[in-house]
C-alpha positions as CSV (number, residue, x, y, z in Angstrom):
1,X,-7.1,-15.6,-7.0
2,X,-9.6,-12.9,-7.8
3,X,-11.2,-10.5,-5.1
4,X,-13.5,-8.3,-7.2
5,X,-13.9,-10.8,-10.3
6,X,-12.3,-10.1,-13.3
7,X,-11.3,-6.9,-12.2
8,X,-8.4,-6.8,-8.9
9,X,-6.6,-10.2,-8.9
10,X,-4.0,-11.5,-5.7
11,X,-0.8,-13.3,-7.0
12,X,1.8,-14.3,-4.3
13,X,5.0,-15.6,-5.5
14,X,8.9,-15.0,-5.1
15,X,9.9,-11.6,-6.6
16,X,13.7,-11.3,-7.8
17,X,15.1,-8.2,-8.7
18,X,15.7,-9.0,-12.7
19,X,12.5,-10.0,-12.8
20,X,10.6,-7.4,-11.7
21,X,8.7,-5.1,-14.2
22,X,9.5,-1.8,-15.8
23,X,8.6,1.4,-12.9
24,X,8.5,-0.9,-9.9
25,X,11.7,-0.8,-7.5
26,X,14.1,-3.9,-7.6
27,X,13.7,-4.4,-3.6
28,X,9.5,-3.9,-3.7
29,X,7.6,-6.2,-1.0
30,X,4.7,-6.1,-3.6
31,X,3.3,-4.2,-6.7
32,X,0.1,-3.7,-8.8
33,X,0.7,-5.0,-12.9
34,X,-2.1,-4.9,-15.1
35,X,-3.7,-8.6,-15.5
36,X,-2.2,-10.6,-18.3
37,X,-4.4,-12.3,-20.5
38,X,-8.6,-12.0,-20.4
39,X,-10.4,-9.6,-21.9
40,X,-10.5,-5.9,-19.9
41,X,-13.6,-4.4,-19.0
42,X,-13.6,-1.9,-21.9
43,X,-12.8,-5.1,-24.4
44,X,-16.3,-6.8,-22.5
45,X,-17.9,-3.8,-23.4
46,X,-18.7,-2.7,-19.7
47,X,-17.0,0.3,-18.7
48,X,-13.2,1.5,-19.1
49,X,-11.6,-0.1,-16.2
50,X,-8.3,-2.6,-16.9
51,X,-7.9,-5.8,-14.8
52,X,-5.3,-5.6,-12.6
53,X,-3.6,-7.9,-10.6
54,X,-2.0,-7.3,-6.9
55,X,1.2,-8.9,-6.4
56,X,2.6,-10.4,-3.3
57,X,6.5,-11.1,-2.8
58,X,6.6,-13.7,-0.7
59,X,10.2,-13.7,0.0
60,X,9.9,-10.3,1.2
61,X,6.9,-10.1,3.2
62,X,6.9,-13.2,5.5
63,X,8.9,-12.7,8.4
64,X,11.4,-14.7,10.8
65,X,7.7,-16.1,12.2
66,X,6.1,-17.7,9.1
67,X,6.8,-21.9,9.5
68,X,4.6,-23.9,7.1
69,X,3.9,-26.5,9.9
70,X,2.1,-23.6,11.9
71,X,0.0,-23.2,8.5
72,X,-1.3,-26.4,8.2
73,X,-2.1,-26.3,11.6
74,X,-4.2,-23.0,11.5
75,X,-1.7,-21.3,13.7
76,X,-1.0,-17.8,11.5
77,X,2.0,-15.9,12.3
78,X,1.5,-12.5,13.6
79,X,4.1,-10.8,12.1
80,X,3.8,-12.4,8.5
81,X,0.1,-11.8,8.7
82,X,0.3,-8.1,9.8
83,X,2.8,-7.1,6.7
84,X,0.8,-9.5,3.9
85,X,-2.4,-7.4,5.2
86,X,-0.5,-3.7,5.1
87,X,1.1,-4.4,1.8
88,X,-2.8,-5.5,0.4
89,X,-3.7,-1.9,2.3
90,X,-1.2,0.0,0.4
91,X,-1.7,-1.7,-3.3
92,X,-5.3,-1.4,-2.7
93,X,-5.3,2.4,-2.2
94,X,-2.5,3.3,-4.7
95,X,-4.9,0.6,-7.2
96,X,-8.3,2.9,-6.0
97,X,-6.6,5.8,-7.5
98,X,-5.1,4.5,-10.4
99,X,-8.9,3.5,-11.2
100,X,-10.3,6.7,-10.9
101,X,-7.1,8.6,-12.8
102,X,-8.6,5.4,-15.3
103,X,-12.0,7.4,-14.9
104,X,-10.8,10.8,-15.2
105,X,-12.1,11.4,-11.7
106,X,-8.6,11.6,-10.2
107,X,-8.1,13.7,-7.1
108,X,-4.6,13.3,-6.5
109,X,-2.2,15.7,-8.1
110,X,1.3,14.0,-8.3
111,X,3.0,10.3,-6.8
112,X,3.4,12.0,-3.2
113,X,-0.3,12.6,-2.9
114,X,-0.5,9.2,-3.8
115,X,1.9,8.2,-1.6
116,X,-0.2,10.1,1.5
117,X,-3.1,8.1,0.7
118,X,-1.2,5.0,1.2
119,X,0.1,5.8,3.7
120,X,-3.3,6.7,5.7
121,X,-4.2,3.2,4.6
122,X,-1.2,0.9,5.5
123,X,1.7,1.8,7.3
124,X,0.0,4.7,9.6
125,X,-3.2,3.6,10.1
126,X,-5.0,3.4,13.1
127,X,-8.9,1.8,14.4
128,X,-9.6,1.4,17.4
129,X,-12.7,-1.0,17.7
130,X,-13.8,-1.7,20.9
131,X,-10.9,-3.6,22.5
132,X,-9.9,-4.4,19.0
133,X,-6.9,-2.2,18.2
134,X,-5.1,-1.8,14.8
135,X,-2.5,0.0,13.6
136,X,0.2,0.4,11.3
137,X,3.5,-1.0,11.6
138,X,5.4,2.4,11.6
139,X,2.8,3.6,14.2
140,X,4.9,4.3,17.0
141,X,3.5,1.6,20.4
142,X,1.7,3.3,23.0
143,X,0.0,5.4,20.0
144,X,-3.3,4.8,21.2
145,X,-2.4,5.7,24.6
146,X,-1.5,9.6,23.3
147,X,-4.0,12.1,24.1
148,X,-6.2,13.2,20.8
149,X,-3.7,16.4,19.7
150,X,-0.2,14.0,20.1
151,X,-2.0,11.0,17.7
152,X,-2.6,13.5,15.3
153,X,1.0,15.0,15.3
154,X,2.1,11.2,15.9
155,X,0.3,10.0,12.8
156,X,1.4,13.4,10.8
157,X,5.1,12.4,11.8
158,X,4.5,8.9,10.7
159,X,2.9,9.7,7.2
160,X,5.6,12.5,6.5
161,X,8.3,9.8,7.5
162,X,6.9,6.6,4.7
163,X,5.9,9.5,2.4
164,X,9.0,11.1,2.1
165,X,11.0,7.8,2.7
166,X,9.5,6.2,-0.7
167,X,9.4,9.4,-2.6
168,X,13.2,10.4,-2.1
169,X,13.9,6.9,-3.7
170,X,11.9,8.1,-7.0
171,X,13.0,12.0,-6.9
172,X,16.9,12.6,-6.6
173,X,16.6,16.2,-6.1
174,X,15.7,16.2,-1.8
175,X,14.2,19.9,-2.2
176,X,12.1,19.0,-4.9
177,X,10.9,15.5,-2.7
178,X,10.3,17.9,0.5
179,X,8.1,20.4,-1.3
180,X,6.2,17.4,-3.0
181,X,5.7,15.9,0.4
182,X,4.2,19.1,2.0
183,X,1.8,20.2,-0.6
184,X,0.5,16.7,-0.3
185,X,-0.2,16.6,3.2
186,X,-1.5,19.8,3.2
187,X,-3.8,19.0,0.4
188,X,-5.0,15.5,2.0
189,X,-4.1,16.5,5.7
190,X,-4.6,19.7,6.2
């Protein structure tokens, strides 16, 4: 379905690791392809931005929780719900810069920044709302209990640990992955 017509598209479907396309790991809970089919932006004449399309792996993001029964009833699983909704976070960001690298107004240097900014948006985030609370699944509990300078080492520990975790898998050389990770969170961190 499209969010932002003809421009970011959701897909959710079964992923299997032959099918998956060229760059994107074998075991990836979801991805961002450009949008097959249509005409792009630049083709319409209104700016240089490609159609993209967000896709969900279904067999990889619903968890022991999800029961098509509870579905149909309205009753949404928490856990299922709380991964679909990270993994959107996380495309969403890594597709916000791809669309400004498509702009030329690109900020972010190399994957790992990249990688930072996802992170922030997904798996370390944190909003507290009210008595609404949010936060990332790698987030450690009793986060929001931690006094101001902790939640900022807490959530610096967090994005170090998903940032480095997914940029070891694309850079074999762990030296080269550590100095990538900490000129990215000291360019976006501080």
């Amino acid at each position: 379905f499209a969010v932002v017509p003809r421009m970011i598209y959701v897909k959710c479907m079964e992923c299997t690791r032959m099918g998956m396309p060229n760059g994107v790991r074998p075991d990836a809970q979801s991805y961002v392809r450009e949008k097959a089919g249509g005409l792009t932006r630049q083709e319409r004449g209104e700016g240089s931005e490609k159609s993209r399309e967000i896709v969900l792996c279904t067999n990889r993001l619903l968890k022991s929780d999800y029961d098509e029964d509870k579905i149909k009833k309205l009753e949404f699983p928490q856990k299922s719900m709380a991964s679909v909704e990270e993994a959107l976070a996380r495309e969403i960001a890594k597709m916000r810069e791809m669309l400004k690298a498509d702009r030329g107004e690109s900020i972010t240097a190399s994957a790992a920044h990249t990688e930072v900014m996802t992170a922030l948006a997904a798996e370390c985030y944190f909003n507290k709302h009210g008595k609404e609370v949010k936060k990332g699944s790698q987030l450690m509990n009793g986060y929001s209990m931690l006094p101001a300078p902790l939640q900022h080492w807490a959530r610096n520990r967090c994005v170090r640990s998903v940032v480095g975790r997914n940029i070891g898998q694309e850079v074999d050389d762990v030296e080269k992955s550590k100095e990538m990770v900490d000129k990215a969170m000291q360019d976006i961190i501080g």
